[in-house]
KOLZABA-229322 format. One record per atom (N, C-alpha, C): residue number from 1; atom name; x, y, z. Coordinates in steps of 0.1 Angstrom, whole numbers. Layout:
<pt><k>NUM</k><a>CA</a><px>X</px><py>Y</py><pz>Z</pz></pt>
...
end
This chain:
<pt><k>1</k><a>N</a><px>8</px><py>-12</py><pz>0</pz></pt>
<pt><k>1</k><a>CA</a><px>0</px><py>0</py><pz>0</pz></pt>
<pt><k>1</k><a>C</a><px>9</px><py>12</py><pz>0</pz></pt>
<pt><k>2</k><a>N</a><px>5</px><py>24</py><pz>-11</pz></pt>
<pt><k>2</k><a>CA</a><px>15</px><py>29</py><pz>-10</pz></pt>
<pt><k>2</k><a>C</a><px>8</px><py>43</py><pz>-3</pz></pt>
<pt><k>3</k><a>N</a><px>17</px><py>54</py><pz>3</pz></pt>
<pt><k>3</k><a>CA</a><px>7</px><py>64</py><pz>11</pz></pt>
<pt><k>3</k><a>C</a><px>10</px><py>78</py><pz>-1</pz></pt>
<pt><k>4</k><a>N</a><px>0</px><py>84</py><pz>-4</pz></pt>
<pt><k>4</k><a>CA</a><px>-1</px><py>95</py><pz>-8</pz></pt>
<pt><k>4</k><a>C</a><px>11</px><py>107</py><pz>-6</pz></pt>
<pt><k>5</k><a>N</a><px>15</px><py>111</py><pz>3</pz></pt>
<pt><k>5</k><a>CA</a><px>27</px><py>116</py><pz>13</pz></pt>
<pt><k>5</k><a>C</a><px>40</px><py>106</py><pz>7</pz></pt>
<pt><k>6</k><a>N</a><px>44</px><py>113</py><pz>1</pz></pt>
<pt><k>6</k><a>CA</a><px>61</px><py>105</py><pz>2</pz></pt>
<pt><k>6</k><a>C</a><px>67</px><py>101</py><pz>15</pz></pt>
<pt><k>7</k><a>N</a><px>70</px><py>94</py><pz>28</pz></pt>
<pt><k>7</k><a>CA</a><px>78</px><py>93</py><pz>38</pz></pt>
<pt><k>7</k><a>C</a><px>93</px><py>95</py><pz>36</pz></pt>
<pt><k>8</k><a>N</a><px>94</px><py>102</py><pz>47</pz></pt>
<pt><k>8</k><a>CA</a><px>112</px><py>104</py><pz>48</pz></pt>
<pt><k>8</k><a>C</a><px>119</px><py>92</py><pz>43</pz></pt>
<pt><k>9</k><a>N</a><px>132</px><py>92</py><pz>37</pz></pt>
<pt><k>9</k><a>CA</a><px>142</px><py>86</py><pz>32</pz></pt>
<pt><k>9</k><a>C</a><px>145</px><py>80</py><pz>47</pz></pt>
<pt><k>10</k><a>N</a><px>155</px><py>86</py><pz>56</pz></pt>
<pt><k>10</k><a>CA</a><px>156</px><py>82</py><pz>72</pz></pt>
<pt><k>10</k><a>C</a><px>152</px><py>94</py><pz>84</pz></pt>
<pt><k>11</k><a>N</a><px>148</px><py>81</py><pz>96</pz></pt>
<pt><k>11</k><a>CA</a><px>139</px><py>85</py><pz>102</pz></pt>
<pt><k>11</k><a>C</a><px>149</px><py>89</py><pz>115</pz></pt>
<pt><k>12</k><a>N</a><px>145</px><py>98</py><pz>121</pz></pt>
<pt><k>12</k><a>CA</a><px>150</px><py>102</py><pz>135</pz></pt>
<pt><k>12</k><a>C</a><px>156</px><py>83</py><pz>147</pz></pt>
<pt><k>13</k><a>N</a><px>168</px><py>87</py><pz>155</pz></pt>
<pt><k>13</k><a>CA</a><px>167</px><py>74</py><pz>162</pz></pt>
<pt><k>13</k><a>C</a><px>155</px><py>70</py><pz>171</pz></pt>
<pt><k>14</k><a>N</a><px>152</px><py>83</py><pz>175</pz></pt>
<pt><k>14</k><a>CA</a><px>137</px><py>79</py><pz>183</pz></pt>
<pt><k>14</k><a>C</a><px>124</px><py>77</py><pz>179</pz></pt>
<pt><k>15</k><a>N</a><px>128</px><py>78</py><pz>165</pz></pt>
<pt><k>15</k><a>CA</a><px>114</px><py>74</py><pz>156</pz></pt>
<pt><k>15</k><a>C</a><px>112</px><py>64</py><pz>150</pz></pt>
<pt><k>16</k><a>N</a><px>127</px><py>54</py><pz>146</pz></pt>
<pt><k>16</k><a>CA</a><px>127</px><py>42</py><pz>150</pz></pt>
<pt><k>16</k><a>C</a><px>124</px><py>32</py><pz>157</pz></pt>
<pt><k>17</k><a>N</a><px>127</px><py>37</py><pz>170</pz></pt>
<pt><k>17</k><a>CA</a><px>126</px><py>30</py><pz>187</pz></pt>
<pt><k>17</k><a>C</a><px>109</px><py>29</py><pz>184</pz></pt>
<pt><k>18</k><a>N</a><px>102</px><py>40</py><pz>182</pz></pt>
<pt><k>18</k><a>CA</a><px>85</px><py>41</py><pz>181</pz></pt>
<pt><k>18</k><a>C</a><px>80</px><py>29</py><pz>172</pz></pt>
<pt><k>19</k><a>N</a><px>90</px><py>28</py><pz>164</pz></pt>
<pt><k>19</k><a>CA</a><px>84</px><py>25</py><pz>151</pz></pt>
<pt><k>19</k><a>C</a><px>83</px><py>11</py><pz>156</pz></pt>
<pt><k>20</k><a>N</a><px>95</px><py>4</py><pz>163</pz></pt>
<pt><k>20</k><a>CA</a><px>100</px><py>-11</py><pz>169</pz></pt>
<pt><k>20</k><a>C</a><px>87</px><py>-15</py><pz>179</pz></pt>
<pt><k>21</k><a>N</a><px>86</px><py>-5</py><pz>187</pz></pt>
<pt><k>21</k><a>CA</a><px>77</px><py>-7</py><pz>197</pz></pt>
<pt><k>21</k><a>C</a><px>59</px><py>-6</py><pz>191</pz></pt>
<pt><k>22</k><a>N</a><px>61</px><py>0</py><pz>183</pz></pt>
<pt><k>22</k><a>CA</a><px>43</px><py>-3</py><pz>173</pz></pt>
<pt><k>22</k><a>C</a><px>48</px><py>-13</py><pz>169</pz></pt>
<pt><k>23</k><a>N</a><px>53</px><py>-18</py><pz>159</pz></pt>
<pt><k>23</k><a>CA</a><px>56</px><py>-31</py><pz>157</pz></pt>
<pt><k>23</k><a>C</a><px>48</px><py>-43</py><pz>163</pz></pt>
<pt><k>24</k><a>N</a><px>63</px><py>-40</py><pz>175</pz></pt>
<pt><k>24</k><a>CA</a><px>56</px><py>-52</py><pz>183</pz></pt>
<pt><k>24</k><a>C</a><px>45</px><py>-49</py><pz>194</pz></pt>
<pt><k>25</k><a>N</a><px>35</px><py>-43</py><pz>192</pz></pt>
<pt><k>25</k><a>CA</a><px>25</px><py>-41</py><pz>200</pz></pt>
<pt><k>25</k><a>C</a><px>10</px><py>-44</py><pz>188</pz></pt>
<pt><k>26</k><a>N</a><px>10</px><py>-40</py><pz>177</pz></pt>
<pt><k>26</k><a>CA</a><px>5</px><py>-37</py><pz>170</pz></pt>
<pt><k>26</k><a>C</a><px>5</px><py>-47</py><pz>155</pz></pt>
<pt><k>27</k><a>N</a><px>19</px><py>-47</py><pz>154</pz></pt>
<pt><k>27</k><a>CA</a><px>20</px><py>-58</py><pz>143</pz></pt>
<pt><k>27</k><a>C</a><px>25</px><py>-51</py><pz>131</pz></pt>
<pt><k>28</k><a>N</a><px>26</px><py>-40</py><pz>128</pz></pt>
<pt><k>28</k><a>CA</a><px>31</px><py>-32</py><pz>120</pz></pt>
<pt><k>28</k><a>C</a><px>29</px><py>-19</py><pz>122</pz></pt>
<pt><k>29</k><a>N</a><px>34</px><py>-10</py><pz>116</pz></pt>
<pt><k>29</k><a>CA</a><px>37</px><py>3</py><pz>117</pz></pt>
<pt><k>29</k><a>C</a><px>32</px><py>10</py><pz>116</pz></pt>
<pt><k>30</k><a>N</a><px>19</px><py>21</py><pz>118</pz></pt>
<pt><k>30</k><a>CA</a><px>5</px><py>27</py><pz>113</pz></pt>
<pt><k>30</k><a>C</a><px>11</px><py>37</py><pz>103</pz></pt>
<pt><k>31</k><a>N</a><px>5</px><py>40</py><pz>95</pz></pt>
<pt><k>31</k><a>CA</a><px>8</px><py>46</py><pz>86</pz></pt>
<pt><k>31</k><a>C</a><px>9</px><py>61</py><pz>86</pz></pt>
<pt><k>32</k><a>N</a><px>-2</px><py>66</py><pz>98</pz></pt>
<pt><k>32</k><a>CA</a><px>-1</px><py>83</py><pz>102</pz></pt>
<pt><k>32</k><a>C</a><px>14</px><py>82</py><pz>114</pz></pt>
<pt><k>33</k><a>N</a><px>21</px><py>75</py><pz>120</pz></pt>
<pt><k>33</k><a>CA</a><px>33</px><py>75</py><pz>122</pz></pt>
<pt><k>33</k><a>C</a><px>45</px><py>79</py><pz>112</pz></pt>
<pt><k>34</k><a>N</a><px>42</px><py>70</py><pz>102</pz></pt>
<pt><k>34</k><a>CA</a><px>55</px><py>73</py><pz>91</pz></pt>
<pt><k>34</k><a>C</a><px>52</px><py>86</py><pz>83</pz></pt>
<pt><k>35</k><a>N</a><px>38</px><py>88</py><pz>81</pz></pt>
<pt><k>35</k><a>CA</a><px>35</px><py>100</py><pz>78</pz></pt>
<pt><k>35</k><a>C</a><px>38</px><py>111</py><pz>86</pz></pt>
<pt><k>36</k><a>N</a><px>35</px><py>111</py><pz>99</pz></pt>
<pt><k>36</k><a>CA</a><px>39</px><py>124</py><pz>112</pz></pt>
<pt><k>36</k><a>C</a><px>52</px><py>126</py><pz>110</pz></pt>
<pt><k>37</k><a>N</a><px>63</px><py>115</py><pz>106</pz></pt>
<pt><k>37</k><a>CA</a><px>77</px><py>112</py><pz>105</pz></pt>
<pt><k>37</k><a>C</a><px>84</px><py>127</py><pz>98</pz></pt>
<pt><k>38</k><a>N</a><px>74</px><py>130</py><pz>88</pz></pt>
<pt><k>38</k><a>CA</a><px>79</px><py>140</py><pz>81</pz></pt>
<pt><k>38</k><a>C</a><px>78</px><py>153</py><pz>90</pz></pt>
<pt><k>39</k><a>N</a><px>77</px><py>154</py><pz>99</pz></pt>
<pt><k>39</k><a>CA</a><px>79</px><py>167</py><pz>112</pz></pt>
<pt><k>39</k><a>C</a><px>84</px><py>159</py><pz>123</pz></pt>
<pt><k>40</k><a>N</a><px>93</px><py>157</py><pz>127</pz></pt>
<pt><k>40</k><a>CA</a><px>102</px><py>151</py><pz>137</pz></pt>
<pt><k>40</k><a>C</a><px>98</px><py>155</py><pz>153</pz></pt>
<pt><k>41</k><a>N</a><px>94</px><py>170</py><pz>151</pz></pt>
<pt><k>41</k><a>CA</a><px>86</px><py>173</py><pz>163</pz></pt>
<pt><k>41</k><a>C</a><px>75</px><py>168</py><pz>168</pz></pt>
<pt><k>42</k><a>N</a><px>60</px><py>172</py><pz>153</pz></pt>
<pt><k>42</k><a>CA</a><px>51</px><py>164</py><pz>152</pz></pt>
<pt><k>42</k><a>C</a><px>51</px><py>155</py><pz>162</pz></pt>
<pt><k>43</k><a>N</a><px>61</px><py>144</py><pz>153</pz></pt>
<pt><k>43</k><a>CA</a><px>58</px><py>133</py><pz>159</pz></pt>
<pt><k>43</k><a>C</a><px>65</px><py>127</py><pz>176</pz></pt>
<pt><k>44</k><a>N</a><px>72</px><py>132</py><pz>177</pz></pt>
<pt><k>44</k><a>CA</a><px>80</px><py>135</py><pz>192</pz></pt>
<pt><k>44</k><a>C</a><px>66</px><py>137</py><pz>199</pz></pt>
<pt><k>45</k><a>N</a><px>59</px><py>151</py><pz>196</pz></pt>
<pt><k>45</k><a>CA</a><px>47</px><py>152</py><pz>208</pz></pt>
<pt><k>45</k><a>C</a><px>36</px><py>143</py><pz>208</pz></pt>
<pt><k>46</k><a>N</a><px>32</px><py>139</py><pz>190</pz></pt>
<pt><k>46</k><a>CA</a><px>25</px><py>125</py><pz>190</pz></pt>
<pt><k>46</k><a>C</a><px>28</px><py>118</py><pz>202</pz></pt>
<pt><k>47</k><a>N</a><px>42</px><py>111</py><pz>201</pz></pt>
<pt><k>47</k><a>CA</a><px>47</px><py>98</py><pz>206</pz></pt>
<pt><k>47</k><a>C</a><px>44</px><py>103</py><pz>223</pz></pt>
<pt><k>48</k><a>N</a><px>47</px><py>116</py><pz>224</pz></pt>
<pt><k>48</k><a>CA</a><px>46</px><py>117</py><pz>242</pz></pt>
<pt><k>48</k><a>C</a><px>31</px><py>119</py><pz>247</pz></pt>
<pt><k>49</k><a>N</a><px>22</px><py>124</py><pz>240</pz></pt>
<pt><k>49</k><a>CA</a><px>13</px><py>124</py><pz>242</pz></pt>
<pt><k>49</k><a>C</a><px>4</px><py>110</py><pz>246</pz></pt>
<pt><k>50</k><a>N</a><px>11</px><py>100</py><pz>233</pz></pt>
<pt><k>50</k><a>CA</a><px>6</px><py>83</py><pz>237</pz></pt>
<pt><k>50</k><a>C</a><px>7</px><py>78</py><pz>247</pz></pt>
<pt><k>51</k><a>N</a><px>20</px><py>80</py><pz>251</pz></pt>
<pt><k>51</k><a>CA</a><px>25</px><py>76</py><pz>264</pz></pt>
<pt><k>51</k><a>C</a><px>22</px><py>78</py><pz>271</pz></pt>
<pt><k>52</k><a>N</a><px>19</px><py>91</py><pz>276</pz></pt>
<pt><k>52</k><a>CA</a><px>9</px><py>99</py><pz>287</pz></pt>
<pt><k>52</k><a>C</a><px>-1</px><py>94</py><pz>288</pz></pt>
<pt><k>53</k><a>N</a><px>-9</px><py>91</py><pz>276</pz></pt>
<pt><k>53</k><a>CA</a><px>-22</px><py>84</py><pz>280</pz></pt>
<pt><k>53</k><a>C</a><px>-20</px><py>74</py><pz>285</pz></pt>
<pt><k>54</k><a>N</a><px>-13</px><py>63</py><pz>280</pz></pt>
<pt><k>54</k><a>CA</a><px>-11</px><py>47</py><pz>284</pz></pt>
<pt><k>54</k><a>C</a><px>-4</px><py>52</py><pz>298</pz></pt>
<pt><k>55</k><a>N</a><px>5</px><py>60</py><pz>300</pz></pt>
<pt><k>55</k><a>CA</a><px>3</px><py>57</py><pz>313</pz></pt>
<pt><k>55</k><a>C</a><px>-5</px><py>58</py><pz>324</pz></pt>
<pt><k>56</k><a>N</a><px>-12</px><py>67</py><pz>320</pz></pt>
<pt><k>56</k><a>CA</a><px>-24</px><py>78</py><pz>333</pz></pt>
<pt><k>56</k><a>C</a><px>-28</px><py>63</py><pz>343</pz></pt>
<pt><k>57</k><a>N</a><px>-25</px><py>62</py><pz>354</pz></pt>
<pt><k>57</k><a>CA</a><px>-29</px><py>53</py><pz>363</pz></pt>
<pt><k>57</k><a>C</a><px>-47</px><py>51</py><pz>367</pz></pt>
<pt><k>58</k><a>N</a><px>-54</px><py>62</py><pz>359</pz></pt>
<pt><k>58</k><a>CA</a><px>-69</px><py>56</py><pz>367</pz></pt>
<pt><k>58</k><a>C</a><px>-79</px><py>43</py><pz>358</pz></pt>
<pt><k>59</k><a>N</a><px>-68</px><py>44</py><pz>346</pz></pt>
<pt><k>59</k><a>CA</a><px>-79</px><py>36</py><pz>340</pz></pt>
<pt><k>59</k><a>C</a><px>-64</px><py>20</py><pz>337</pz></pt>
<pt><k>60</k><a>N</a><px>-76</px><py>8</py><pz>340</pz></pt>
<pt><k>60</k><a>CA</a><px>-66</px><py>0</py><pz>333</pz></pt>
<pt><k>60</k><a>C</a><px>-57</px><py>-3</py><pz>324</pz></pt>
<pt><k>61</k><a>N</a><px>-49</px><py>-5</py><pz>319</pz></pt>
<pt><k>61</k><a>CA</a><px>-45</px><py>-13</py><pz>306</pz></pt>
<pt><k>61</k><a>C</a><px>-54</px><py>-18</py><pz>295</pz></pt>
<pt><k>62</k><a>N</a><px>-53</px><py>-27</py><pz>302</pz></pt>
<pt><k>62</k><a>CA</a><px>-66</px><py>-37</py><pz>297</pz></pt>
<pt><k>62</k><a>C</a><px>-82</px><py>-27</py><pz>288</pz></pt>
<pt><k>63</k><a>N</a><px>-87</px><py>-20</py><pz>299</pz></pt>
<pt><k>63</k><a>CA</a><px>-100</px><py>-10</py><pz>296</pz></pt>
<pt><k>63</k><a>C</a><px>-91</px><py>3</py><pz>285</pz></pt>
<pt><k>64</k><a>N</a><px>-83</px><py>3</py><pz>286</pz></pt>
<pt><k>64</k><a>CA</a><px>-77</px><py>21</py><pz>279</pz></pt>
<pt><k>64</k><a>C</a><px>-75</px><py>11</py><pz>263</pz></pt>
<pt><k>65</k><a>N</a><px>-73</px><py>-3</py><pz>262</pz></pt>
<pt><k>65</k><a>CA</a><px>-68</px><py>-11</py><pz>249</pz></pt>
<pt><k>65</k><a>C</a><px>-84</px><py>-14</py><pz>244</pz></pt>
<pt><k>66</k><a>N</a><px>-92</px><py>-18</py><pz>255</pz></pt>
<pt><k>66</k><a>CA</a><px>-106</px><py>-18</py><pz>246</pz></pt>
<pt><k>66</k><a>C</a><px>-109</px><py>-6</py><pz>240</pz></pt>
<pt><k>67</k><a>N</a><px>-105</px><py>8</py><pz>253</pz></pt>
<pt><k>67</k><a>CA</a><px>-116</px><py>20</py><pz>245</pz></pt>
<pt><k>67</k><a>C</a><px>-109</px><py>19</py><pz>232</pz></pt>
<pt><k>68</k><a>N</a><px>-98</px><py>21</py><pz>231</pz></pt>
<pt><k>68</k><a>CA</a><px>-90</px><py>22</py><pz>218</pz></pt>
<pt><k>68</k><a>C</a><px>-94</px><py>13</py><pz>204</pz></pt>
<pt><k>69</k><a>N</a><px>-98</px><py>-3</py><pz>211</pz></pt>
<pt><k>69</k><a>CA</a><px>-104</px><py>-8</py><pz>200</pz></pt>
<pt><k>69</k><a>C</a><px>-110</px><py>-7</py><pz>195</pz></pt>
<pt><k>70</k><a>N</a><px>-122</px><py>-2</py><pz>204</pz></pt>
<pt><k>70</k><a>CA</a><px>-137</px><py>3</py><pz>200</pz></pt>
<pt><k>70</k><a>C</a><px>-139</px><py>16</py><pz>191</pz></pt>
<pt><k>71</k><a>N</a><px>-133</px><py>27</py><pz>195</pz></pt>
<pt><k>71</k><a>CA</a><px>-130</px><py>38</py><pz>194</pz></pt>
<pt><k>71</k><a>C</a><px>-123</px><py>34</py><pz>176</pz></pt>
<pt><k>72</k><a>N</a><px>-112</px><py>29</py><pz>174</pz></pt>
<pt><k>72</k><a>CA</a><px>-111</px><py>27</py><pz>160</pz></pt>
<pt><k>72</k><a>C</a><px>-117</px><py>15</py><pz>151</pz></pt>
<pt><k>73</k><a>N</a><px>-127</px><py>13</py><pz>157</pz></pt>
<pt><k>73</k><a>CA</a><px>-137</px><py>3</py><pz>152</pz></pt>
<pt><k>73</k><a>C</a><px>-153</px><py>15</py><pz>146</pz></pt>
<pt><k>74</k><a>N</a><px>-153</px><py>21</py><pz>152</pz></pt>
<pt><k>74</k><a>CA</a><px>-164</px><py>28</py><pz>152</pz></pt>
<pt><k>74</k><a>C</a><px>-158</px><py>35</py><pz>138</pz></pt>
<pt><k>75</k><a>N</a><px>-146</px><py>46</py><pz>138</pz></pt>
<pt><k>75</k><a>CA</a><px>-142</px><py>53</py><pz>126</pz></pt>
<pt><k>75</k><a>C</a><px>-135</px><py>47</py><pz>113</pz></pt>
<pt><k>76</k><a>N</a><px>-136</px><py>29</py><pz>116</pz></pt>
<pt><k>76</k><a>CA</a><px>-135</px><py>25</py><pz>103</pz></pt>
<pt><k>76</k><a>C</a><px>-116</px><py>21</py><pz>103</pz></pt>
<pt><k>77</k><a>N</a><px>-108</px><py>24</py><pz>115</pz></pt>
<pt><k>77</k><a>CA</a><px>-94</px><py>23</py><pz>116</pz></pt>
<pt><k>77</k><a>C</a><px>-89</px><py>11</py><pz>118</pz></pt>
<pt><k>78</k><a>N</a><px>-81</px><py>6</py><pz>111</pz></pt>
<pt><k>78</k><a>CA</a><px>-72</px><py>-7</py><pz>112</pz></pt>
<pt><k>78</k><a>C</a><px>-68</px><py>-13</py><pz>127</pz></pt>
<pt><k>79</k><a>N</a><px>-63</px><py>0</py><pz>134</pz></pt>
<pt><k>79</k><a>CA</a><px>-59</px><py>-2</py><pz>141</pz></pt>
<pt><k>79</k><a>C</a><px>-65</px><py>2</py><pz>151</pz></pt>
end
């Protein structure tokens, strides 16, 4: 599948590390990642922002991965 957006030639080292860890959480790489790729900051606040959520201690693991599923189930998302 090819994306509309040309993606960077090479990617920041910490946008790599992102990319390893979607990988293996996910199964492959989303594609608004490699696209965000192309603003290195973008995606920097992206990536911290995720984290922040996944970490927030009030809601489970478990419950924060259904809303997510649900949530990109509803708008039609892969992931």
């Amino acid at each position: 599948m090819s994306a509309r957006i040309e993606p960077p030639r090479r990617y920041p080292w910490w946008a790599r590390l992102a990319f390893l860890e979607a990988r293996r959480t996910v199964g492959q790489v989303p594609e608004p990642f490699r696209i965000t790729a192309r603003r290195p900051k973008l995606l920097f606040a992206t990536i911290v922002y995720e984290w922040a959520i996944l970490k927030t201690p009030r809601l489970s693991i478990r419950l924060k991965m259904l809303a997510a599923l649900r949530s990109s189930s509803l708008v039609g998302c892969p992931f």
